[in-house]
C-alpha positions as CSV (number, residue, x, y, z in Angstrom):
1,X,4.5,20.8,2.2
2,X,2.8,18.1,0.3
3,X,1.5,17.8,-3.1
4,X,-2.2,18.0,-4.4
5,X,-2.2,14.6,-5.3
6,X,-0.5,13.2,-2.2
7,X,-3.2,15.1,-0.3
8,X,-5.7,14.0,-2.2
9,X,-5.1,10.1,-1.9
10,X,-4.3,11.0,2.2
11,X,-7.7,12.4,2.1
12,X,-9.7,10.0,0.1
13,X,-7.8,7.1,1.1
14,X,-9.6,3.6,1.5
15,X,-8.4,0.7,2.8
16,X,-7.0,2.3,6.3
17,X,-7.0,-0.8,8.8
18,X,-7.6,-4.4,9.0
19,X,-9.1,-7.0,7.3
20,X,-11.0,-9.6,9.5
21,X,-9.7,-12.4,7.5
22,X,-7.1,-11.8,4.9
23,X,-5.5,-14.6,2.3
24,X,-2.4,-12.8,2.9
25,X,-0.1,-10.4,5.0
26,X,2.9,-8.8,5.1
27,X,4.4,-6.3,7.5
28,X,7.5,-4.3,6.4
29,X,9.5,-2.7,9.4
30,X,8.2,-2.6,13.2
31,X,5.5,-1.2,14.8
32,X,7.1,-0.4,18.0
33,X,10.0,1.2,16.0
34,X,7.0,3.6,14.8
35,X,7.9,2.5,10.9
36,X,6.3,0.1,9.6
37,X,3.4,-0.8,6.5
38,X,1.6,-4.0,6.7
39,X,-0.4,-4.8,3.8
40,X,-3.6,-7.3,4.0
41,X,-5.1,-8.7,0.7
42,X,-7.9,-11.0,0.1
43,X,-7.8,-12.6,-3.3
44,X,-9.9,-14.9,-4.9
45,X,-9.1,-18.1,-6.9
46,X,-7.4,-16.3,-9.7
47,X,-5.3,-14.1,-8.0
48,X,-7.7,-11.0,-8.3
49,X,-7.5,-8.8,-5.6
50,X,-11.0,-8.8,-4.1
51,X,-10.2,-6.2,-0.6
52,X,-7.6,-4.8,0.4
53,X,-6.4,-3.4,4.2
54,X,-3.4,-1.4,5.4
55,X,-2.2,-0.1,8.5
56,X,0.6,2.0,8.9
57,X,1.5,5.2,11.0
58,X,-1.2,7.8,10.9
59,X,1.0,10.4,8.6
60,X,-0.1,11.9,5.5
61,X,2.4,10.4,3.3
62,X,2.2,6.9,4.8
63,X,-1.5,6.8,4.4
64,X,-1.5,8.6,0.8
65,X,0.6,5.5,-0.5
66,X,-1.6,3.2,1.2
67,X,-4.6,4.4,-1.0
68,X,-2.6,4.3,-3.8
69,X,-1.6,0.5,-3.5
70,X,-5.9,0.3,-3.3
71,X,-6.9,2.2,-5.9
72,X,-3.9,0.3,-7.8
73,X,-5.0,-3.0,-7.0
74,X,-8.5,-3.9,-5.8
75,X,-10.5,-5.7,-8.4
76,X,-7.4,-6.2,-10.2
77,X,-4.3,-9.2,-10.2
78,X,-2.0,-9.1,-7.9
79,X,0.3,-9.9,-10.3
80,X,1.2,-6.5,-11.0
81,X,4.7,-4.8,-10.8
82,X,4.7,-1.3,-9.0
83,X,7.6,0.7,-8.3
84,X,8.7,3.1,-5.8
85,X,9.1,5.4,-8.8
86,X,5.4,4.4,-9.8
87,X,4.2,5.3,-6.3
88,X,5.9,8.5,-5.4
89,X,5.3,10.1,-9.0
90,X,1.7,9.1,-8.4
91,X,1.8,11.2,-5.3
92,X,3.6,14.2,-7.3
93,X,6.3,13.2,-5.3
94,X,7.2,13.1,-1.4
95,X,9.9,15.3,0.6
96,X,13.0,12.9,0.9
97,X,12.8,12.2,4.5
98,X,9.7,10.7,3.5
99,X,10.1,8.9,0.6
100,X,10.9,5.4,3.0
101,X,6.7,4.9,3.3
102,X,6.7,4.4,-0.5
103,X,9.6,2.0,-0.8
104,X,7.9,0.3,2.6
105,X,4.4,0.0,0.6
106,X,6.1,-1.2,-2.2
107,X,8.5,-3.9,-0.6
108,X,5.0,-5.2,1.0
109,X,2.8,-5.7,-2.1
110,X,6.0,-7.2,-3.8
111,X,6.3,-9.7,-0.9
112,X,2.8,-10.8,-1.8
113,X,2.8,-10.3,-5.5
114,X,1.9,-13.3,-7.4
115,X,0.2,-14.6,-4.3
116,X,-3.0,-15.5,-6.0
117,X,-1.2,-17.4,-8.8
118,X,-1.6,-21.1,-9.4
């Protein structure tokens, strides 16, 4: 049902729950709606991404875009632009029904991006 690759950042995923004190959050959709992603980041004083958390519901394609967005970004700017398009062709795409967990990791970062700029 789901791609090597998405399987393969599902299974290798880092990142999967909370930091203890993030610089910044964002939560996209509700967690007692069952959809939601909430992104953590911790970045230093020029905007590099030093950790990273995510929570999200404990699915396969949730969690596979989750360690994408880490892999993508820790040890990196957060200045970066990622699309939906980015993310689900990383995955070697997602069945349509499921395709709302990359737009939700996506609308998270982009909530923070630039947060680490001065």
């Amino acid at each position: 049902m789901f791609s090597p690759q998405t399987r393969r950042y599902f299974e290798q995923a880092q990142g999967y729950g909370q930091l203890d004190h993030p610089t910044h959050e964002s939560v996209v959709g509700k967690r007692e709606h069952g959809h939601f992603f909430q992104l953590q980041l911790e970045t230093d004083a020029n905007g590099v991404v030093t950790n990273l958390a995510f929570d999200c519901p404990r699915c396969v394609p949730a969690i596979a875009c989750g360690g994408y967005l880490y892999l993508r970004l820790v040890r990196r700017g957060s200045d970066q632009t990622i699309t939906v398009e980015q993310v689900v062709d990383a995955l070697g795409g997602l069945p349509p029904q499921r395709c709302f967990y990359a737009w939700m990791a996506v609308e998270a970062f982009n909530t923070l991006r630039g947060v680490g700029e001065r």
